[in-house]
N, C-alpha and C positions, 0 to 999 in steps of 0.2 A: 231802922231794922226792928223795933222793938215794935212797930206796927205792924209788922207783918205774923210778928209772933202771936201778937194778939186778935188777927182775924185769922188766925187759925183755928178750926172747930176744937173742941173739949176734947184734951184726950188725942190729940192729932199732935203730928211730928212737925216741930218746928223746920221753916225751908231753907235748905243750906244756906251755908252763909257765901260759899263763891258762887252759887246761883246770883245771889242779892250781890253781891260783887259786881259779877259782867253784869248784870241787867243795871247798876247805875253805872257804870262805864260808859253802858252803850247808850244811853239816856243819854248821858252829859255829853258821848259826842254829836247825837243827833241835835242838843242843842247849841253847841255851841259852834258845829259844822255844820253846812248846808248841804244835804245830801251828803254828808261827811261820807269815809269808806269805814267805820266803826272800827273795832280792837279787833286783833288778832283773840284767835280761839287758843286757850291755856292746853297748854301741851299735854294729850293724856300718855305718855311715856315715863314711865316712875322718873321721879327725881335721880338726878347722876346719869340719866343713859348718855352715851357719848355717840358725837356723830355717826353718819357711817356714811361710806364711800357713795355707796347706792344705794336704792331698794331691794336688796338679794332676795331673793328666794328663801321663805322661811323652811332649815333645814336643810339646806343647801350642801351640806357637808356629807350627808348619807346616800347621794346621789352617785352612782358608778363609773356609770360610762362617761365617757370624756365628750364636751359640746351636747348632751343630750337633750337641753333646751332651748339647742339654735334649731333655727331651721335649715341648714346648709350641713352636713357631717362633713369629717373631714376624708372620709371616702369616697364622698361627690365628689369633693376638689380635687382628690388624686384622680377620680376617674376622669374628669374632666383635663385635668392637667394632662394625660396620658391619649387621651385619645383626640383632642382640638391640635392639628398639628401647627394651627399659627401660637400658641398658647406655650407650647413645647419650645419651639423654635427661641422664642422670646426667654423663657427660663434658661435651656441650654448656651443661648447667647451671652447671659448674663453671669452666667456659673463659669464658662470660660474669659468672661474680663477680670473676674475677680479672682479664679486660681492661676492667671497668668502672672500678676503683678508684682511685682521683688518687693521684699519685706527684710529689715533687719533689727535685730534690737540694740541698741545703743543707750550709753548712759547719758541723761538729762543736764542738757549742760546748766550752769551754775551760775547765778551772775557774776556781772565782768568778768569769765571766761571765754576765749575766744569759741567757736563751734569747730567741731569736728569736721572733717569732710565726710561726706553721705557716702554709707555702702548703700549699693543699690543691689546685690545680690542675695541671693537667696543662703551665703554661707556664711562662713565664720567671720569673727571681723579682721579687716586686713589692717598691715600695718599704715595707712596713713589715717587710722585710725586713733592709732598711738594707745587703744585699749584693750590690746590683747591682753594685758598682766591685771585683767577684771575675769576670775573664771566664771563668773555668772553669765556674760556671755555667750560665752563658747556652751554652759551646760543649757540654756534657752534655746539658744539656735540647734543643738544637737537632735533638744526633745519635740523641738514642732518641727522637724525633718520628717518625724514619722508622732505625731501626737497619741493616737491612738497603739499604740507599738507593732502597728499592720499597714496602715496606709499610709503612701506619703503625706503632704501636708497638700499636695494639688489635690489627691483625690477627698482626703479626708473635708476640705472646706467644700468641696462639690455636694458630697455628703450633710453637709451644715446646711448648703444654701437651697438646699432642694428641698427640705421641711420648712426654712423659712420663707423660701419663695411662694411654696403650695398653701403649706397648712399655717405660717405666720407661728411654727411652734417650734423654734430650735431645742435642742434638749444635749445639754454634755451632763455627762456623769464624771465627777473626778475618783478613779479607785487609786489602791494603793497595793496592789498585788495582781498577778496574771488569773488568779481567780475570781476577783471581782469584787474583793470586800473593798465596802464603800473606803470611802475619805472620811476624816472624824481628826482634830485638830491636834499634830502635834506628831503627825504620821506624813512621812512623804508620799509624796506624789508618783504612783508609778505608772498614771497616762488619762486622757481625756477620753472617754466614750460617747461616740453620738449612737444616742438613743430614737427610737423612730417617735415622732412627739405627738402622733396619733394614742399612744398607749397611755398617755401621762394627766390625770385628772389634777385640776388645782382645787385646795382646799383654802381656807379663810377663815379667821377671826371675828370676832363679833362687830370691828368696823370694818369688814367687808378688804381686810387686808392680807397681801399672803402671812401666816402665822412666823412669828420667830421660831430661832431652835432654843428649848426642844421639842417644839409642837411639830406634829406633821405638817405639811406645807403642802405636800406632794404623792399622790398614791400611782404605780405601776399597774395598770389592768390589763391582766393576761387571760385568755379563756374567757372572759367577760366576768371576774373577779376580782380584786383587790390581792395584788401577790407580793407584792414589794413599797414601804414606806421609804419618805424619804424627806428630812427636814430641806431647808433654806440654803444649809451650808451645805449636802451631800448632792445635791442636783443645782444644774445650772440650764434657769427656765427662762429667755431671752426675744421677746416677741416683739418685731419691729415696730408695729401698727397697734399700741393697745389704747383704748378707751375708757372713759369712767362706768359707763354702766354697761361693760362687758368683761364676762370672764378671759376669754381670749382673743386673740387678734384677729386683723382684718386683711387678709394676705390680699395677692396681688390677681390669685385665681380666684377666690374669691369675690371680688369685686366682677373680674372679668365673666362671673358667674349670671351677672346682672344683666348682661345682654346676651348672651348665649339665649 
């Protein structure tokens, strides 16, 4: 190295020293490999940056509209969804297997306990259940009767399955009042709201993660604005079909978009 310094002209800036680095690196593997594949290139990212999920979009956070750099919106997929009546048929087919199905909640049996017999209904738990003197169940099964405190629970998951079907964007809101203040920790639950998941932009972290609370995680766009934030814990954002180097998912109209 200290030849290199001194065929440098008078008065001239001596040449880096990680320049002279790689360049004997890559010397030494040219000789000592044949046709070698030479060194990787030294990471020009400051020291400490931490992976990230993808390559996001630098800035990616002040961006509004929700899917604005796919190419498919999700107002194609409803329109498509609505107007393809084999498309329709297929969705409404599927939303009636799934709000038919008998659902109960039951306590988790325990080892070497023997198992409960199965309710298979949609109500309270019966006695050869033997766990009626559990009121967590009876208060469970009460509130997904009507989850939303308007729809029953057939229509309300029809409601669920028809954004996940389409738009691959489920969205409940848990509040704790008939007016609609959010959920925030240590406040009951007074019902689940599905939200239309067309409105709901995801935001990210610098590894390209949804953000913890209390970062925002989540913005409502109404009017083509920014109107309601919404951390991790106060939204529940649930997408069947997601990817690593996509913000949202890949629904089922969506695909079905590909041969249309």
């Amino acid at each position: 190295m200290a030849f290199f310094r001194k065929a440098s002209p008078a008065g001239g800036k001596a040449i880096d020293q990680g320049i002279l680095a790689r360049a004997g690196r890559a010397l030494a593997d040219q000789l000592n490999y044949w046709f070698g594949p030479n060194q990787p290139q030294q990471p020009s990212a400051p020291e400490g940056t931490q992976p990230r999920t993808f390559d996001y979009p630098v800035g990616y956070n002040i961006n509004i509209q929700p899917r604005s750099l796919e190419p498919i919106s999700f107002d194609q997929m409803r329109s498509l969804a609505d107007s393809f009546d084999l498309v329709r048929l297929c969705i409404e087919t599927r939303k009636d297997q799934v709000s038919r199905m008998p659902w109960a909640f039951r306590l988790k049996s325990q080892p070497g306990v023997p198992k409960r017999a199965a309710n298979i209904g949609n109500n309270a738990i019966s006695g050869q259940d033997n766990e009626e003197q559990d009121p967590r169940l009876t208060q469970l099964t009460n509130f997904f009767s009507y989850p939303d405190r308007e729809h029953t629970w057939q229509q309300w998951v029809r409601l669920l399955l028809e954004d996940l079907l389409v738009l691959d964007a489920p969205v409940l809101v848990p509040i704790v009042s008939q007016e609609g203040e959010l959920w925030s920790p240590g406040k009951a639950l007074y019902a689940l709201e599905v939200i239309d998941g067309s409105t709901i932009t995801r935001k990210i972290d610098a590894m390209g993660r949804t953000p913890a609370p209390p970062a925002i995680a989540y913005q409502q766009i109404l009017k083509g604005l920014p109107a309601v934030d919404f951390t991790s814990e106060q939204l529940i954002y649930r997408p069947r079909n997601v990817r690593a180097h996509k913000f949202f998912g890949f629904s089922p109209v969506y695909v079905a978009n590909s041969f249309c």
